[in-house]
DOMI-85891 format. One record per residue (C-alpha): x, y, z; residue in three letters. Coordinates in steps of 0.25 Angstrom, whole numbers, plus 5000, padded with zeros to 4 digits. Example, Ala and Ser with C-alpha at 12.3 -4.5 7.8 and 13.67 -1.06 7.14 Angstrom:
% residues 2
504949825031ALA;505549965029SER;
END
This chain:
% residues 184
515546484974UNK;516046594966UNK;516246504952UNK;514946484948UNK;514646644947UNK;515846664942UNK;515546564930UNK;514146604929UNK;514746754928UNK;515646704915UNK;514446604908UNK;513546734909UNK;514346854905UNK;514146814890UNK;512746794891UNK;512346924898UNK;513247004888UNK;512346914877UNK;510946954886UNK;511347104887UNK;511547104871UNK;510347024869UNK;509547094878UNK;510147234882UNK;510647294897UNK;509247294902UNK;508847154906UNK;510147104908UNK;510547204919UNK;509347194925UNK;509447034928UNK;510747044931UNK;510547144943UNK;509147054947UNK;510146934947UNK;511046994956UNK;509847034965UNK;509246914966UNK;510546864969UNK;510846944979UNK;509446934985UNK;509646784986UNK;511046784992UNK;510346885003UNK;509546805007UNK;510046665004UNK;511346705012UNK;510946625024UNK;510546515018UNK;511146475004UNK;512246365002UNK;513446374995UNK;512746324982UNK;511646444984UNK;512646534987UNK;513446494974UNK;512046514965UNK;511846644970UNK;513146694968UNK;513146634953UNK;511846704955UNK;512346834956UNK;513446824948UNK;512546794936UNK;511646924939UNK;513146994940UNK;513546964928UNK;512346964919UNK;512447124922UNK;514047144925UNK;514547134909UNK;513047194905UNK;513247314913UNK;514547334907UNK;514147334894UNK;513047404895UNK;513647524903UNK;514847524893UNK;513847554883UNK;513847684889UNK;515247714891UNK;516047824880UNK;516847734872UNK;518147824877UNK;517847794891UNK;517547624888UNK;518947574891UNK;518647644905UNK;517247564906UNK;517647414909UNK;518647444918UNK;517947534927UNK;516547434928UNK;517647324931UNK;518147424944UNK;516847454948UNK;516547314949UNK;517847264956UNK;517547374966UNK;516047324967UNK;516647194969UNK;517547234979UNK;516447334987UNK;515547224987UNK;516547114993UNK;516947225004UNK;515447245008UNK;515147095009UNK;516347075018UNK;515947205027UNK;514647155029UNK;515247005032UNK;516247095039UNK;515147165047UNK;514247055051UNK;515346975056UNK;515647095065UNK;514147115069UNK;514046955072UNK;515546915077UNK;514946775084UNK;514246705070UNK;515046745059UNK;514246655050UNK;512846735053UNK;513746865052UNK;514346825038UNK;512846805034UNK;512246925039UNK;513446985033UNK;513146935020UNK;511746955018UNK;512147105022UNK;512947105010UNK;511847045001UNK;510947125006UNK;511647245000UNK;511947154985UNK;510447134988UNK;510347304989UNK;511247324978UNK;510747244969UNK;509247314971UNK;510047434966UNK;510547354952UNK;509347314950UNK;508447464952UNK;509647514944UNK;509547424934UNK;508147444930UNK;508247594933UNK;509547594921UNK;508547514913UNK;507447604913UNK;508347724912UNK;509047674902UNK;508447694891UNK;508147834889UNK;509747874891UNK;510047754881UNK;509147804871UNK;509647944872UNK;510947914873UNK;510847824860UNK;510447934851UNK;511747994855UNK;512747864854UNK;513847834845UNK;514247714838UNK;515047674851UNK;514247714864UNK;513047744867UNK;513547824881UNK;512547934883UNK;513748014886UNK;514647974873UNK;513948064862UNK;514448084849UNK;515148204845UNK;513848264837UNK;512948254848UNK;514048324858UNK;514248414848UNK;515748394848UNK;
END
């Protein structure tokens, strides 16, 4: 069930990075957490009643939504980065996704965990009620990608454009300035 994403994942790495340089962070961010909403949304509410098959879509589903934006946001947000402190950039996104992984895994099981405790006589409608619980708080989170999304977009920018008057050749941090401007 897992393979499909997965592949999907690896076919469309190369083509977000080419829709984010085509297009810029902006409509490619904001698909990609609409994706994974309506994901979310459908497996919420589908849960009960979506096959194997289904299931599998919506996972592929998801994963496309994921990794329109996962590489994206990784380059965008590097943009920003000091170029001494880069070398500390990729591992640090890497950690914090293991542990959003990881966060996320041990929520879905306490609340499998929880229903099952709550409903020791059907472990089948407790598993189900578990894991709507869990999509339910996806569902939640993904509300939150998406308002921040479009609040970054509509905040971006005016710190882009400030920050560019002050860039270098190598970043465009609103924190990197050149020695002229810091007066160093």
């Amino acid at each position: 069930m897992l393979l499909p994403g997965s592949l999907l994942g690896a076919v469309m790495a190369p083509i977000a990075g080419r829709l984010y340089d085509r297009h810029g962070p902006a409509r490619i961010l904001s698909a990609s957490n609409v994706l994974v909403l309506l994901g979310a949304v459908a497996m919420y509410l589908l849960a009960g009643n979506a096959g194997i098959v289904l299931i599998g879509f919506l996972y592929a589903f998801l994963r496309l939504g994921f990794n329109l934006g996962y590489g994206n946001t990784m380059s965008d947000a590097s943009k920003f980065v000091e170029p001494a402190r880069q070398t500390d950039f990729n591992p640090l996104f890497n950690v914090l996704q293991q542990y959003a992984g990881s966060l996320g895994t041990t929520v879905f099981s306490m609340s499998l965990s929880i229903s099952t405790i709550h409903m020791p006589g059907n472990v089948a409608v407790a598993n189900l009620v578990g894991a709507r619980h869990a999509f339910l708080l996806v569902v939640a989170v993904g509300v939150v990608a998406v308002c921040l999304t479009f609040v970054s977009i509509r905040v971006r920018p005016s710190w882009v454009i400030r920050s560019a008057a002050f860039r270098s050749d190598i970043s465009c941090c609103p924190f990197h300035l050149p020695n002229a401007v810091r007066g160093g």
